[in-house]
N, C-alpha and C positions, 0 to 999 in steps of 0.2 A: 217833308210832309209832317215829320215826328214833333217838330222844331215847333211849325206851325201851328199844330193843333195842343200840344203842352200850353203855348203860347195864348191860344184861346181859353183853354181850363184856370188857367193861374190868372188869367187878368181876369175872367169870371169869379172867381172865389176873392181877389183883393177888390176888384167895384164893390162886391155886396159887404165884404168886411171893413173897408175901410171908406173910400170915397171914387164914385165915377173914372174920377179924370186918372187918381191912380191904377185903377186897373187899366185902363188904356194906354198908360205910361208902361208897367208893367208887359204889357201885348208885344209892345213895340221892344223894348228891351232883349225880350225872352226871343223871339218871332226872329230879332237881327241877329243877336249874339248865333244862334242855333243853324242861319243861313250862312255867316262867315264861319261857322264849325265847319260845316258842310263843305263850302267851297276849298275851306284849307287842305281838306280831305280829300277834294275832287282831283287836285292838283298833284298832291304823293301819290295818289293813285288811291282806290278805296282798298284796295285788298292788299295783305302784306305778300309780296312776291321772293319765293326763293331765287336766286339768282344762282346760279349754276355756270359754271364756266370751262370748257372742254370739249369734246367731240363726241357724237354722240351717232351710235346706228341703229336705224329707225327699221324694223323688219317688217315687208309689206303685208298686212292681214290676208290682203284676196289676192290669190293667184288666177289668171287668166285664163282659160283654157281655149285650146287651139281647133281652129274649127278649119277642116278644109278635108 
């Protein structure tokens, strides 16, 4: 969405400074480049993951209690 809307700002300020068609060229440039960022990203994962490797014991929070 970030991609997208830069994408609108930057080809708004090059139409009015230079010419129409270039800020539409501009749109589409910014708008692509910013969706294959994204996808490259989607693909490694977005977040940087520790990788941990080993055995691990998990202690359960709620214990049950016994009803009878």
């Amino acid at each position: 969405m970030g991609s997208v809307l830069a994408a609108f700002v930057v080809g708004i300020l090059v139409s009015t400074l230079v010419k129409p068609i270039a800020g539409v060229a501009a749109m589409i440039v910014i708008s692509l480049g910013g969706l294959l960022f994204t996808n490259q990203k989607q693909k490694k994962g977005l977040h940087k993951k520790k990788i941990s490797l080993g055995t691990f014991v998990v202690s359960p929070k709620f214990k049950r209690s016994s009803k009878g």
